[in-house]
Backbone bond lengths (Angstrom), bond angles and torsions (degrees), N, CA, C in turn:
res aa  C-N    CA-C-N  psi(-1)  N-CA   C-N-CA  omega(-1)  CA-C   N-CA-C  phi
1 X - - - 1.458 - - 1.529 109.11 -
2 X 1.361 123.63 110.31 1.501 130.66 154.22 1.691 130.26 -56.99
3 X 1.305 109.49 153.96 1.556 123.25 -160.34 1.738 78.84 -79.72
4 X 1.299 153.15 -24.94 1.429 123.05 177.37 1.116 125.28 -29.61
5 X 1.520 100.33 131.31 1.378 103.17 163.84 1.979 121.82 -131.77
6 X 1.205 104.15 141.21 1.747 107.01 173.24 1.206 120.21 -126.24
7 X 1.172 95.46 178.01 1.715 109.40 -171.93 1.757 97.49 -38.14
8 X 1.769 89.49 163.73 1.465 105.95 173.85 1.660 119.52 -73.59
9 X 1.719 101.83 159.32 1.582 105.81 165.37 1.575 89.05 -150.07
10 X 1.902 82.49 129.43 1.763 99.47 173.07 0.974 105.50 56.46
11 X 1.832 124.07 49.88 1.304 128.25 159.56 1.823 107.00 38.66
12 X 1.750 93.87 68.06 1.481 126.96 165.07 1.545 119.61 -168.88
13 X 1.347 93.45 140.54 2.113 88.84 -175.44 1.813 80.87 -69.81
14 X 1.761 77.35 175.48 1.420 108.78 174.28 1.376 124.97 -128.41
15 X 1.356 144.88 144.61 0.994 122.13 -160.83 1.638 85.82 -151.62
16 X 1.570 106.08 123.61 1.491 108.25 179.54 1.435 121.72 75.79
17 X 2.139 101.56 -1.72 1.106 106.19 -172.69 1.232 126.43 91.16
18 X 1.303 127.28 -12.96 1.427 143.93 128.42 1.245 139.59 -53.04
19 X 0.900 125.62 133.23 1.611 114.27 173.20 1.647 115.15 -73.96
20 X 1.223 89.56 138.50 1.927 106.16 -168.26 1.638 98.29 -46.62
21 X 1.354 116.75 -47.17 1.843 101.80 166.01 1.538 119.90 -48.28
22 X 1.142 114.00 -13.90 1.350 106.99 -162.09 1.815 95.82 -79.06
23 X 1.553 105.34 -54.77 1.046 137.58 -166.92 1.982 98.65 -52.91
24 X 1.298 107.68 -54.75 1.327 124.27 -169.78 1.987 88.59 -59.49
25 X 1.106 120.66 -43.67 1.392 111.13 -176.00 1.278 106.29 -73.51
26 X 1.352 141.47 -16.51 1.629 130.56 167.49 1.297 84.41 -100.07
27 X 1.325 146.78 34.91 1.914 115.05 165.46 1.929 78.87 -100.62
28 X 1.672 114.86 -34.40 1.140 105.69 -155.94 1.421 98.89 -83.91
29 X 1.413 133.46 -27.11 2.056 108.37 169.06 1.137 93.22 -87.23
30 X 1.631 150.79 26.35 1.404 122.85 134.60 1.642 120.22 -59.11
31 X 1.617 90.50 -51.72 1.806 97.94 -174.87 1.549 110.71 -60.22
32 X 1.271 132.32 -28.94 1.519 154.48 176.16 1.648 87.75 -59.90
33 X 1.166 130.21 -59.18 1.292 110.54 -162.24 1.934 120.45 -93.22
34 X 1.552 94.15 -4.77 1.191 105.10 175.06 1.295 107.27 -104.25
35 X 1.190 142.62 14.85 1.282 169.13 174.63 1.569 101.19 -86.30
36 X 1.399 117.70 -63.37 1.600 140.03 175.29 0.995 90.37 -46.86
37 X 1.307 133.60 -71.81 1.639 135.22 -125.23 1.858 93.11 -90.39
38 X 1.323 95.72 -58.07 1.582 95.64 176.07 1.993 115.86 -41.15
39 X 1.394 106.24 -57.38 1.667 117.88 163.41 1.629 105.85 -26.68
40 X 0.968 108.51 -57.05 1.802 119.01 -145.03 1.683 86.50 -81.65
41 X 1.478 123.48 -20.83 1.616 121.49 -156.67 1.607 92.65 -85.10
42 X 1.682 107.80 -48.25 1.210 114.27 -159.83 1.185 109.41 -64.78
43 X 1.633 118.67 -35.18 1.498 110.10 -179.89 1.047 134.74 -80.51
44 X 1.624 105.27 -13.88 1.707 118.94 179.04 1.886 104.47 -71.21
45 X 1.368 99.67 127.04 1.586 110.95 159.18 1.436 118.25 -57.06
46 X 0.775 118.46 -18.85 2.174 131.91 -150.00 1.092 107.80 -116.26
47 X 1.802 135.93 -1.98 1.264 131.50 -166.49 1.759 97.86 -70.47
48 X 1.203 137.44 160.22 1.140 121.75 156.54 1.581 106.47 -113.19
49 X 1.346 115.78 177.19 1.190 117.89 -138.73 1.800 94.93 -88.69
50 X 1.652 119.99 -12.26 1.516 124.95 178.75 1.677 100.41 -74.01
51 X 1.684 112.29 -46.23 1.333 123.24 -159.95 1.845 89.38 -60.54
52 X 1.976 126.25 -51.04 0.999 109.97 -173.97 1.548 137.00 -74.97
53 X 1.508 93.40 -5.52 1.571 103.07 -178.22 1.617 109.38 -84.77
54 X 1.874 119.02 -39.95 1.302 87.57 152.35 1.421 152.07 -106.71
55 X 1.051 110.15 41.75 1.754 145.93 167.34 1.682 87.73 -71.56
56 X 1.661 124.85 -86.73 0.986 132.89 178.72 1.971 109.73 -50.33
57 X 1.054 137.87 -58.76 1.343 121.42 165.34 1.492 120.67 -20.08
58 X 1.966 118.48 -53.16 0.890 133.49 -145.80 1.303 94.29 -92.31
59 X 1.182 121.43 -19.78 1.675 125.46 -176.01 1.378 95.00 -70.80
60 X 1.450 117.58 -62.71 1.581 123.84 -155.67 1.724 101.89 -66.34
61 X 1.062 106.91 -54.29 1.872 106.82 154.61 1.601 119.41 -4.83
62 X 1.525 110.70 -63.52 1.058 109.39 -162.57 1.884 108.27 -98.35
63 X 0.849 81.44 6.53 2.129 93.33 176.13 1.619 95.36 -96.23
64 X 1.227 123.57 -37.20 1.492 125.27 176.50 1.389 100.79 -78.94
65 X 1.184 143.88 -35.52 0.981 125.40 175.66 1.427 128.05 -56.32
66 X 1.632 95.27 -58.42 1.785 115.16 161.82 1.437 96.42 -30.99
67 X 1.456 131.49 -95.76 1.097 123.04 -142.92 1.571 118.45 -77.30
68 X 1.655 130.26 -8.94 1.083 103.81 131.67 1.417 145.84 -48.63
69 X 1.593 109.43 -24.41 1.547 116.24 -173.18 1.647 88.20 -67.89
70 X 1.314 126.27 -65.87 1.351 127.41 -153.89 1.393 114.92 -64.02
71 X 1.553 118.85 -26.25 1.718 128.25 172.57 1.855 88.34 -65.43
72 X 1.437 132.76 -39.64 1.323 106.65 -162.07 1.310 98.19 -85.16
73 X 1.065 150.35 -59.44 1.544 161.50 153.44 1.798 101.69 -9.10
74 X 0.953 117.51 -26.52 1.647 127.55 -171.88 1.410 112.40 -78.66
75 X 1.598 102.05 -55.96 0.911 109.42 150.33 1.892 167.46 -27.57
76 X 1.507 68.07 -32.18 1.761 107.66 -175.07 1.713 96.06 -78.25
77 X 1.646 91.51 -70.09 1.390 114.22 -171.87 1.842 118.38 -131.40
78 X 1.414 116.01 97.58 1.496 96.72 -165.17 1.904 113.50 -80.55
79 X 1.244 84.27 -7.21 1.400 82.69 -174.97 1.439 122.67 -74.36
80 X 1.160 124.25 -8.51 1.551 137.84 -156.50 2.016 79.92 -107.50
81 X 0.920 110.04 -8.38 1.206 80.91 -174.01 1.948 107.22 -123.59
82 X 1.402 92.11 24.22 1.646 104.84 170.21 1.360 95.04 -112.79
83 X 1.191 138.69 -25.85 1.527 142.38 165.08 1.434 119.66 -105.46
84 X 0.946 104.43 51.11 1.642 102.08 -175.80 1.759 124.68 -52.82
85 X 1.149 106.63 137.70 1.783 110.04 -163.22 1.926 87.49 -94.25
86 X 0.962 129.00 -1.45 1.608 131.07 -163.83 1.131 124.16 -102.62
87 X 1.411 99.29 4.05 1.700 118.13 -163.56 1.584 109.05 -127.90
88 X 1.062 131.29 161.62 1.268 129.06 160.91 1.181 115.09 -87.28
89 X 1.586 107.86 167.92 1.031 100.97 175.90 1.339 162.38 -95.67
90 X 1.523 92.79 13.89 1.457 142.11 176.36 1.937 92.06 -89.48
91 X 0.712 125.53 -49.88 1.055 107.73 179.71 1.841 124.35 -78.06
92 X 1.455 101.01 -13.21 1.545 107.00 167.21 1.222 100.96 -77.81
93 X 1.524 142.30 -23.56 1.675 117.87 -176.49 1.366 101.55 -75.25
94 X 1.607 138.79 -27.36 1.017 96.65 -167.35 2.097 103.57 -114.37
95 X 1.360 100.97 57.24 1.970 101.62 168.01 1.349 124.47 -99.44
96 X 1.179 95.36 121.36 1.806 103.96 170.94 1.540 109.08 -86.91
97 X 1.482 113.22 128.80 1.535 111.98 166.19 1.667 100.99 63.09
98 X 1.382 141.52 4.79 1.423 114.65 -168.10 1.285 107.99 126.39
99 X 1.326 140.57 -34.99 1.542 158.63 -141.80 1.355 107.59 173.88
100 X 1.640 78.92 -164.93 1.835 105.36 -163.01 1.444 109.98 -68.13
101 X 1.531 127.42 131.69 2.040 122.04 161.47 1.292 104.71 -49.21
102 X 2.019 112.92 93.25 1.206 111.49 152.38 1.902 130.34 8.28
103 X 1.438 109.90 -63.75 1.393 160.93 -166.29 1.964 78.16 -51.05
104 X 1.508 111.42 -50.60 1.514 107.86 -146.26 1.945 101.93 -78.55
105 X 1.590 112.34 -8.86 1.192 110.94 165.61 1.556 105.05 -50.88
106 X 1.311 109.07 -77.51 1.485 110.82 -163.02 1.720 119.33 -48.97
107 X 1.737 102.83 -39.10 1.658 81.95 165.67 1.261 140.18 -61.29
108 X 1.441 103.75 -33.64 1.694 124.24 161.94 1.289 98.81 -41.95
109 X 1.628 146.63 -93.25 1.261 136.01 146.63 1.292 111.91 50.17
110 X 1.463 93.25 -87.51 1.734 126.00 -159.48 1.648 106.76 -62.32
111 X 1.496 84.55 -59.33 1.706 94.66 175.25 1.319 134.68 -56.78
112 X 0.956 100.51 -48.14 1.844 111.85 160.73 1.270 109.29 -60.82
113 X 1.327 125.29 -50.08 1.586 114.12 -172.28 1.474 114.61 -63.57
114 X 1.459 107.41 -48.39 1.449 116.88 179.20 1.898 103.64 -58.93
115 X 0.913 126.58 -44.25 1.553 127.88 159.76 1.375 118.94 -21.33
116 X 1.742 95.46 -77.71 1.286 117.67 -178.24 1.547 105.93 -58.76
117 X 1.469 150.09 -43.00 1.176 142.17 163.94 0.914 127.61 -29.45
118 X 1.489 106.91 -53.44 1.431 140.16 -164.10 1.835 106.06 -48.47
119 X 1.585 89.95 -67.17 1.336 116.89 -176.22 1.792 112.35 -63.18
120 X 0.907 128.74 -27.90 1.571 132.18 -174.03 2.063 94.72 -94.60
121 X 1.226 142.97 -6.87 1.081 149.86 161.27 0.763 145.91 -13.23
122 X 1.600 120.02 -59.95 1.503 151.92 -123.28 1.444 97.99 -155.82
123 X 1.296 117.34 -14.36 2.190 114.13 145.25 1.043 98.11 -95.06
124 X 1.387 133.42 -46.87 1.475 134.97 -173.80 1.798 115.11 -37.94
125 X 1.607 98.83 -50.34 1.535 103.26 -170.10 1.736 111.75 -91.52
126 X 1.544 110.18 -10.20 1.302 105.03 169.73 1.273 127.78 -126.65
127 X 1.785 92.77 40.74 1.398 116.82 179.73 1.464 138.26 44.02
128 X 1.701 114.06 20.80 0.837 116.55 132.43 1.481 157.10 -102.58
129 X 1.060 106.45 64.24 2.064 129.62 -168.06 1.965 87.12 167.98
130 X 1.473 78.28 165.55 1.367 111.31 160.84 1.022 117.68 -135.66
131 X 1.446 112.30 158.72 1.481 126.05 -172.65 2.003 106.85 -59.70
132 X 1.339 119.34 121.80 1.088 106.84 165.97 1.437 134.51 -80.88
133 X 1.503 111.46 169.59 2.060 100.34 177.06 1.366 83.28 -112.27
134 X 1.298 160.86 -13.88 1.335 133.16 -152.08 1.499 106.19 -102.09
135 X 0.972 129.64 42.24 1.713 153.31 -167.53 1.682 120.19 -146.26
136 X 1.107 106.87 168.30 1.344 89.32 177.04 1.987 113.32 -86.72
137 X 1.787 89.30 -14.87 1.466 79.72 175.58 1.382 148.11 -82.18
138 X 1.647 83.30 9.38 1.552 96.42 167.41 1.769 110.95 -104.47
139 X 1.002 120.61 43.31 1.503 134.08 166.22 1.575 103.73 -25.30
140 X 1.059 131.69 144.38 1.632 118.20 147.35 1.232 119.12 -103.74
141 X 1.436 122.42 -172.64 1.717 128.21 -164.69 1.459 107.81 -75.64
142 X 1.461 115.94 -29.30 0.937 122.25 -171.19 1.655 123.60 -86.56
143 X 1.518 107.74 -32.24 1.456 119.38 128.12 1.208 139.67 1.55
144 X 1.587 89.02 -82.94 1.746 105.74 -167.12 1.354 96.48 -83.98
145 X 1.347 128.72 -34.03 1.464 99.40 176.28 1.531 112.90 -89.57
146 X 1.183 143.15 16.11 1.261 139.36 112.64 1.673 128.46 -14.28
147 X 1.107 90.85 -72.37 1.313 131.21 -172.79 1.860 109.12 -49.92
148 X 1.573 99.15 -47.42 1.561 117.84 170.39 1.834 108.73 -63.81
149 X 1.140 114.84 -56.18 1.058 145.52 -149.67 2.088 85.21 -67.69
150 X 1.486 106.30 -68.57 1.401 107.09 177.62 1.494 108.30 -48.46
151 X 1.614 121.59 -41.49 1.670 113.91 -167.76 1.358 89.32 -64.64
152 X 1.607 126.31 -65.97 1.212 111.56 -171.94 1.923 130.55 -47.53
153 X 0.903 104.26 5.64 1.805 105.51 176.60 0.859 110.48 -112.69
154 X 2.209 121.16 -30.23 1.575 124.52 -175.94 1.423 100.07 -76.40
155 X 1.373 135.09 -30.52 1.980 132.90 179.74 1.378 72.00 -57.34
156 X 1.569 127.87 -99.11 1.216 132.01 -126.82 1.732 115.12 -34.37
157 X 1.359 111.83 -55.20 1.298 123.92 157.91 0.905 131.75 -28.86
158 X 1.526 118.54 -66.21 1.533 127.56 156.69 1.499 138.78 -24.02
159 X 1.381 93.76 -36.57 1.633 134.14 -169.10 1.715 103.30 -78.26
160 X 1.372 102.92 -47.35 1.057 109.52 171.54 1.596 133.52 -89.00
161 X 1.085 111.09 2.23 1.712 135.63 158.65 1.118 119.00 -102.48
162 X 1.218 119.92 7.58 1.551 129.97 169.96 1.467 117.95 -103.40
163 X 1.776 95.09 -28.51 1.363 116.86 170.33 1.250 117.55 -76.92
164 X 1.255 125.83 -30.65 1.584 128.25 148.34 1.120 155.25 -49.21
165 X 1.841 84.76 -44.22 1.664 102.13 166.26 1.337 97.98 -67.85
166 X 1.790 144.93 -65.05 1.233 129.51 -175.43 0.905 124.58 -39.83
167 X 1.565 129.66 -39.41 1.658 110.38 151.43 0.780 159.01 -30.32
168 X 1.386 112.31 -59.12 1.235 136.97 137.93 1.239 140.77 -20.22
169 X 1.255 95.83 -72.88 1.966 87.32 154.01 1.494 111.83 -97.91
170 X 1.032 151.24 35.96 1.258 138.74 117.25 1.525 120.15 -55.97
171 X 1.300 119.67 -38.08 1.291 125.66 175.43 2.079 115.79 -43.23
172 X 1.597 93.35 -33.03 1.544 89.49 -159.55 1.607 98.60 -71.10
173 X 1.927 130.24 -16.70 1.599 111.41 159.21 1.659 117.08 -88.61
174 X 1.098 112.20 35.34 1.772 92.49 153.42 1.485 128.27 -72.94
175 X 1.273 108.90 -178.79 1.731 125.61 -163.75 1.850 96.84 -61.30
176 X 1.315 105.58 -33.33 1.621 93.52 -169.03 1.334 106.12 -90.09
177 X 1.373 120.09 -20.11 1.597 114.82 176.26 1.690 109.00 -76.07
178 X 1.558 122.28 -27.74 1.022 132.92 -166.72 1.572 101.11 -75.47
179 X 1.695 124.26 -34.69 1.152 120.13 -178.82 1.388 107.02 -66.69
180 X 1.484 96.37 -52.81 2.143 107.16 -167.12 1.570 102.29 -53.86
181 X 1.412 115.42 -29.59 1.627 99.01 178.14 1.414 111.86 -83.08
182 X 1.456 143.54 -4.38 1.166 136.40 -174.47 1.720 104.33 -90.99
183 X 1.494 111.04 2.83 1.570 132.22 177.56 1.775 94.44 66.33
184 X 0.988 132.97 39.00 1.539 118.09 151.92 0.931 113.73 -103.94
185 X 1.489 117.24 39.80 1.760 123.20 131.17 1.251 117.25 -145.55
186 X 1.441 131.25 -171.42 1.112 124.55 -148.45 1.623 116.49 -76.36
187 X 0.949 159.31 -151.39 1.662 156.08 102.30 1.560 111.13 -27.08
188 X 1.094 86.02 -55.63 2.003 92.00 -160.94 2.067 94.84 -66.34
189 X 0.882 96.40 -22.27 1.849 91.78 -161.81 1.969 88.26 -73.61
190 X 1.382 110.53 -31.41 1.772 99.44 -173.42 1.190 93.08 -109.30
191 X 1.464 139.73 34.04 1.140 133.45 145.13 1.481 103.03 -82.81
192 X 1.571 133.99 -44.87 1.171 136.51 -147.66 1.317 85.75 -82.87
193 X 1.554 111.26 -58.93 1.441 107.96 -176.61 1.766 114.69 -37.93
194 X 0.653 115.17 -76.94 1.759 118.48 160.62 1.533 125.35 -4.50
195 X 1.768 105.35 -64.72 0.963 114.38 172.59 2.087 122.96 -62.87
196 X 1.690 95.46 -26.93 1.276 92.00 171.49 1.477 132.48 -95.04
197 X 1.309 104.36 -4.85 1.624 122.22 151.43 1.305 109.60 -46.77
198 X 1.682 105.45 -73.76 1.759 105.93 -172.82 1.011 115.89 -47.74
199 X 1.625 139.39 -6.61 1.424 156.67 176.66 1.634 100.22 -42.47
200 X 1.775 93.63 -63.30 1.470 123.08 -161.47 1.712 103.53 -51.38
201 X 1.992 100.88 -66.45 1.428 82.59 171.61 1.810 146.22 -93.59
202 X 1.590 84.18 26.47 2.089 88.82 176.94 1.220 81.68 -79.04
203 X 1.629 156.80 -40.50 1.073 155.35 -172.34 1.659 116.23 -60.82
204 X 1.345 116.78 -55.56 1.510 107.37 138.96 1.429 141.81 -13.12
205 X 1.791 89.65 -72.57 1.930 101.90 179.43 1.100 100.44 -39.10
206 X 1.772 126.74 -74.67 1.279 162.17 -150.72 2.022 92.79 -59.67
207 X 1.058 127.47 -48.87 1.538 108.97 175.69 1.861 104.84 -76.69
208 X 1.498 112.28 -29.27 1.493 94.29 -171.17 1.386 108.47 -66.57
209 X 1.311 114.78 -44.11 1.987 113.77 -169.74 1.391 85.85 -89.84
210 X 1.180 163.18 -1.31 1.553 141.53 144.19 1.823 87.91 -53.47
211 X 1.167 131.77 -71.79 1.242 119.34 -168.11 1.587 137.94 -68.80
212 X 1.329 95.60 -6.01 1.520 124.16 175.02 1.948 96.42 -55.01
213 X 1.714 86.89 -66.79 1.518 116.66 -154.00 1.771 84.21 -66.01
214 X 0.685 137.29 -78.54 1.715 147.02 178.81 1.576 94.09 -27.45
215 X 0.939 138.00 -41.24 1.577 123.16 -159.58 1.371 117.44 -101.80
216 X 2.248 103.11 -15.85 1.083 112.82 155.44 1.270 138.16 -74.29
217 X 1.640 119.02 -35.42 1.092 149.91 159.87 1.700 111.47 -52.26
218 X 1.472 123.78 -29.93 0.937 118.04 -176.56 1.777 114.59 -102.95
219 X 1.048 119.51 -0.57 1.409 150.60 -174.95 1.646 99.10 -72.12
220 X 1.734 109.10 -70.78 0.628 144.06 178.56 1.719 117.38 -53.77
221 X 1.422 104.64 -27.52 1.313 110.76 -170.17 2.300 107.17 -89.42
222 X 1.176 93.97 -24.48 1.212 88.84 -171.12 2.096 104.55 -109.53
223 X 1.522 88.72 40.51 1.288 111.56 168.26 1.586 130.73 -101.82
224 X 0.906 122.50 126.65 1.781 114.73 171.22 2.102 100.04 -68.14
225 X 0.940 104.59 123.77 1.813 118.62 149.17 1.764 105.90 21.20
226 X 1.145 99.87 -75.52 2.039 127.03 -157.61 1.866 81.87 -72.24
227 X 1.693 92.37 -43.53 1.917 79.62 -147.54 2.053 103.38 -74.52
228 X 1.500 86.79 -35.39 1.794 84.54 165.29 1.726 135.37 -49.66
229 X 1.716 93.93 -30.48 1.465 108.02 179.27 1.438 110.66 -69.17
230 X 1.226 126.78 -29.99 1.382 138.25 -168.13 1.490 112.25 -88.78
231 X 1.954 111.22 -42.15 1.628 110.80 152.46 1.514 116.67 -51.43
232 X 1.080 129.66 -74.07 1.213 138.62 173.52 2.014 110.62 -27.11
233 X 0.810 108.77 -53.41 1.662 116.81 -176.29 1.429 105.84 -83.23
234 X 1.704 122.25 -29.33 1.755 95.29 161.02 1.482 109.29 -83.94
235 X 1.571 148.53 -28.32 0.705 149.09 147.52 1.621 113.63 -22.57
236 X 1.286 134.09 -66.45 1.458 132.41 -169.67 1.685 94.47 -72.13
237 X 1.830 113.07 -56.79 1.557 91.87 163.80 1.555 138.29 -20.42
238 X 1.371 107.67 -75.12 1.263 122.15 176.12 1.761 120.47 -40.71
239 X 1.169 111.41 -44.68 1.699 131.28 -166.21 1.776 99.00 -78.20
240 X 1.242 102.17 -43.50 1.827 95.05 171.04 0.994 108.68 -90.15
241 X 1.645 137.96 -34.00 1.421 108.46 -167.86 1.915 118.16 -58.37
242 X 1.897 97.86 -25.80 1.006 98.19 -168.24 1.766 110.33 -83.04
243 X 0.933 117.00 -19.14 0.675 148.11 -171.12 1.938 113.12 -55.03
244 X 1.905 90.37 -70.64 1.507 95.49 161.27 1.539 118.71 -69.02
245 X 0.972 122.04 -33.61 1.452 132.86 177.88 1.071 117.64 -29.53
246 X 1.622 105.77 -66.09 1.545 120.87 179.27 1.555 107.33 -71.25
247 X 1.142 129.75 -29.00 1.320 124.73 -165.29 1.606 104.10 -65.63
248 X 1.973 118.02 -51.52 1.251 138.65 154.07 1.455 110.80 -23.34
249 X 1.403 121.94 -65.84 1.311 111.23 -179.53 1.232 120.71 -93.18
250 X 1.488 138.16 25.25 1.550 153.02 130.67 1.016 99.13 -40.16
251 X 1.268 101.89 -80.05 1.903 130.72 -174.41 1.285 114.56 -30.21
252 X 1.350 130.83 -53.15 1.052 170.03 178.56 1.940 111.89 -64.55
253 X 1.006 121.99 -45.98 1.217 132.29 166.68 1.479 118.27 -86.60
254 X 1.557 115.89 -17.42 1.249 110.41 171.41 1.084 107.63 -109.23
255 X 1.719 138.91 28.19 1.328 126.61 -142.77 1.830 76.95 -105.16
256 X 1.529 120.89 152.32 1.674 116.98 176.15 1.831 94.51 -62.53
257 X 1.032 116.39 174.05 1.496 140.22 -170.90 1.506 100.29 -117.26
């Protein structure tokens, strides 16, 4: 499936000629099956470290794909994709810009590693096991302050796409929007106006998942093989559980009584 995208159907871009829901339902049994594959990597003793790097290549592949699909689809229509109909609605309370806080890779990171520590411990301290590296909970020093070093550049960024988006929609009370709504001009003239607002934030979307993808990609980069496979798989964890969750209690709230 290609990042094309065309005109709308039923007030939705299209992408490939599909509607971006359609698409969003094969992005989600992609992650379902790279979810599997990642599972099956982590538990095997025998992976070698080429077999896990392109396992992990092939993962990041398909997150670039996604968000090219959604920059072309954005395009089409940006607004469908600040309200997305494809999502639950548990998962719309918590989007920044369009998606996930960049920011929430690295706690994931944290969380998993501190997990994974956690759990290897208690042979560790009564000397039977040792601490492993092929996890995330064997991080090294050099790592984690990596690791700091990236959170500290992904806020800064953030900071500054936040500063955009307020522009952005600050823009919609200026003097010319303030006239077009008092109707001393036409419809069509604060339609355009409108349309060239949303300009401001597809430009938004387009830096947050540029930085999404960058902060994932870079996560990933200051990883050994094993320990990327294990980011990557709480990451796809995390994204479906919530994922079905909310869909369940959609379902569930609209079910007749």
């Amino acid at each position: 499936m290609t990042a094309a995208s065309r005109p709308q159907s039923n007030g939705e871009p299209l992408v490939d000629g599909e509607p971006f829901t359609k698409f969003f339902g094969c992005w989600i049994s992609e992650q379902s099956r790279d979810l599997a594959a990642l599972r099956e990597a982590a538990a095997a003793a025998s992976s070698s470290s080429a077999d896990l790097r392109r396992l992990v290549d092939r993962v990041l592949g398909h997150y670039e794909h996604y968000y090219r699909a959604k920059s072309a689809a954005a395009a089409a229509d940006v607004r469908a994709m600040f309200a997305p109909s494809w999502i639950s609605t548990t998962e719309s309370l918590y989007l920044w810009c369009g998606g996930w806080r960049p920011t929430a890779a690295l706690h994931l990171l944290y969380s998993k590693s501190g997990a994974q520590l956690e759990a290897q411990l208690p042979a560790f301290l009564d000397g039977t096991g040792s601490l492993r590296g092929d996890d995330l909970g064997g991080l090294s020093a050099d790592q984690l302050h990596a690791a700091d070093q990236l959170q500290r550049r992904t806020i800064g960024r953030e900071r500054e796409i936040e500063e955009a988006a307020a522009a952005a929609q600050e823009s919609l009370a200026t003097g010319k929007m303030v006239e077009l709504a008092t109707g001393a001009m036409e419809a069509a003239g604060l339609e355009r106006e409108m349309e060239a607002k949303a300009e401001g934030m597809r430009r938004v979307l387009e830096m947050a998942d540029g930085l999404r993808l960058d902060t994932m990609r870079a996560v990933v980069a200051l990883l050994r093989p094993p320990q990327a496979v294990h980011f990557l798989l709480a990451a796809a964890e995390l994204h479906l559980a919530v994922h079905h969750l909310g869909r369940r209690k959609d379902a569930h709230a609209h079910a007749p009584e």
